[in-house]
C-alpha positions as CSV (number, residue, x, y, z in Angstrom):
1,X,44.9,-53.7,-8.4
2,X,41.4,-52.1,-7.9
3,X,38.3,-50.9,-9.1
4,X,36.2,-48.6,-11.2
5,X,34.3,-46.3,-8.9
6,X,32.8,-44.0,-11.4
7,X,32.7,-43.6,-14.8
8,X,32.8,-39.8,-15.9
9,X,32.6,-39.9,-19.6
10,X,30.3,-42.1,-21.8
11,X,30.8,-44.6,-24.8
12,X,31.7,-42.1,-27.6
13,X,31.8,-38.9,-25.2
14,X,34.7,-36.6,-26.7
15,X,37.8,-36.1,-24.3
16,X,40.6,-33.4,-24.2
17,X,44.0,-34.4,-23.7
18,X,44.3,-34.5,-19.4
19,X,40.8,-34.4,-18.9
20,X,39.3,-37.3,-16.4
21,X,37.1,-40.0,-17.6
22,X,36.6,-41.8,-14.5
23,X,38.0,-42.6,-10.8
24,X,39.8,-45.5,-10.1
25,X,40.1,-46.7,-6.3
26,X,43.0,-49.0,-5.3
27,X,42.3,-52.4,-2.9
28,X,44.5,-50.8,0.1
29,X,42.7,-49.4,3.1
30,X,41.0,-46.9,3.1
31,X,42.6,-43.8,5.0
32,X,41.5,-40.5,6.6
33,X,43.5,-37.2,6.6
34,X,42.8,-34.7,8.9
35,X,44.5,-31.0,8.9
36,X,45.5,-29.6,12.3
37,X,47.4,-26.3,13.2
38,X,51.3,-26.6,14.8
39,X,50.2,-26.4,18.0
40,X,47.3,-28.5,17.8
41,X,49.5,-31.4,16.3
42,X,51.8,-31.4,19.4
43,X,48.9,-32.8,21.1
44,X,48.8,-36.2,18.8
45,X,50.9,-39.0,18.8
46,X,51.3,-42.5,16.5
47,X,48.9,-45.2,17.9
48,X,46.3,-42.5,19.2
49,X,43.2,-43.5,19.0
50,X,40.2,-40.8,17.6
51,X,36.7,-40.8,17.3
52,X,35.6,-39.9,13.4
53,X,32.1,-38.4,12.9
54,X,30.5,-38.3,9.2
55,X,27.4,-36.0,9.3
56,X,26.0,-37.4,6.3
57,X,26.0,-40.6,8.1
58,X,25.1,-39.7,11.6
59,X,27.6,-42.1,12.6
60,X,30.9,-42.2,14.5
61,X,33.8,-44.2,14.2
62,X,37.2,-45.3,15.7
63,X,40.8,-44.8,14.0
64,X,44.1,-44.8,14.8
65,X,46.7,-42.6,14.0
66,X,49.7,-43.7,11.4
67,X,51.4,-41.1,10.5
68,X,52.4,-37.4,11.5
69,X,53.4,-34.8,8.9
70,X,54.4,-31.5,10.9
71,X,55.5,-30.2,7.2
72,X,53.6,-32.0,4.7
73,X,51.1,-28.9,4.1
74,X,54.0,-26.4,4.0
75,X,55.6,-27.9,0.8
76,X,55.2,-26.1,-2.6
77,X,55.4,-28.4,-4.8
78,X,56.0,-26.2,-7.8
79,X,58.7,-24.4,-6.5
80,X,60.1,-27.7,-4.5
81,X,60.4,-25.8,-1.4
82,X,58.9,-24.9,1.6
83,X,56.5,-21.9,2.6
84,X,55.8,-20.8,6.0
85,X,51.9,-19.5,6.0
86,X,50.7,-18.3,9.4
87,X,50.4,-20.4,12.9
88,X,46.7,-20.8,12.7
89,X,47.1,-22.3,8.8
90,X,46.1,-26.6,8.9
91,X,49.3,-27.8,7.7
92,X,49.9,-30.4,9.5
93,X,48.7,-34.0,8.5
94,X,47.5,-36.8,10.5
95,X,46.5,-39.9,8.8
96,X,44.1,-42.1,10.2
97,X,43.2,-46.2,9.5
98,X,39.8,-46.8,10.5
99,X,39.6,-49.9,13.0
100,X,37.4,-51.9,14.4
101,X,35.3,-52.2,11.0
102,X,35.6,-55.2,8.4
103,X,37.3,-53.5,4.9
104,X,34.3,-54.3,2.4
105,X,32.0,-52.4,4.9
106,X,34.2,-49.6,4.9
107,X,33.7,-49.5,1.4
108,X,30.8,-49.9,0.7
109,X,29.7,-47.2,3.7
110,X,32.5,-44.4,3.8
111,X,33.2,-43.0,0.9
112,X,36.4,-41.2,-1.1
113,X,36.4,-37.3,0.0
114,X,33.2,-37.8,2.5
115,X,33.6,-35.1,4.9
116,X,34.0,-36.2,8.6
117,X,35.0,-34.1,11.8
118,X,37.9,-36.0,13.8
119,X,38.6,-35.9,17.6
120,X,41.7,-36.6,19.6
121,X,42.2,-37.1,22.8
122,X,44.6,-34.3,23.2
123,X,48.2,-35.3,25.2
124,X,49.2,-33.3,28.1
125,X,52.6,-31.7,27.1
126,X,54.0,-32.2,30.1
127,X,54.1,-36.0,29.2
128,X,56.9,-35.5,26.6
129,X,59.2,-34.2,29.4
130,X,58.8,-36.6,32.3
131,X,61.0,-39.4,32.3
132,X,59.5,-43.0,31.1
133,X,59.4,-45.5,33.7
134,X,62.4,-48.2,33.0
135,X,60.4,-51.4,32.9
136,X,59.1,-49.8,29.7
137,X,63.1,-50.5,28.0
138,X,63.3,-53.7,29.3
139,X,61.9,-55.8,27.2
140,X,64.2,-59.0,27.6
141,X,64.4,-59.5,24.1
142,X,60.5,-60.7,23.1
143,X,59.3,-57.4,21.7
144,X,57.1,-57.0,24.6
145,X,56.7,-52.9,25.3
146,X,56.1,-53.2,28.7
147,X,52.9,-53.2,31.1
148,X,51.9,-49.8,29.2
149,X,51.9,-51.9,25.7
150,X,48.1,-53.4,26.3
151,X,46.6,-50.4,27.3
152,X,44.4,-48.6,25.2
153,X,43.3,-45.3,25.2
154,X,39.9,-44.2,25.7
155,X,38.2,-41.7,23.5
């Protein structure tokens, strides 16, 4: 399910085998990808919150962050293998879901391939090597995370 975005090619326009006629955009969510370096991703976790900004808009924007690839911009797809580039190379992914915004204002506003700049608030690393505070395992059985669950984090 979706819809027609743009038509490329006209009513009796020629086409080559392969060549586009138009782009097609699914109904799922919209989502943002933003390329980050392998240090700079070990400052990002799932459920972060970032402020997008889309200069063409003038406007910012909060997301949160669903998924981490560390490797995802290392593959090489035609050789099916993976290729180390240099430490300052963006090859890590981060995808983002845009919140806080109702989905047919998303559309209609941000669109496919609009640049944006994104900003995280960056972790301290020293976080990932202090101990978590045992309330936050005992959930007694309800799926409650702990006092730390509600919290959200400020950008």
């Amino acid at each position: 399910n979706g819809r027609v975005i743009r038509v490329l090619k006209g009513r009796g326009s020629s086409v080559k085998s392969g060549e586009r006629i138009g782009l097609f955009e699914r109904d799922e969510a919209r989502r943002i990808q933003a390329y980050l370096t392998q240090s700079e991703i070990l400052q990002v976790g799932l459920g972060d919150i970032a402020l997008v900004y889309f200069p063409a808009l003038d406007q910012s924007i909060r997301a949160l962050v669903v998924d981490i690839d560390r490797s995802g911009g290392l593959v090489n797809e035609r050789n099916a293998s993976y290729e180390w580039i240099d430490a300052k190379a963006r090859n890590a992914v981060v995808t983002l879901k845009i919140i806080d915004l109702p989905m047919d204002h998303i559309r209609r506003r941000f669109l496919p391939g609009m640049p944006a700049t994104v900003n995280f608030k960056r972790r301290d690393q020293n976080d990932y090597f202090r101990p978590a505070p045992m309330e936050r395992f005992d959930n007694g059985g309800n799926g409650d995370k702990g006092p730390e669950a509600d919290k959200e984090v400020g950008v």
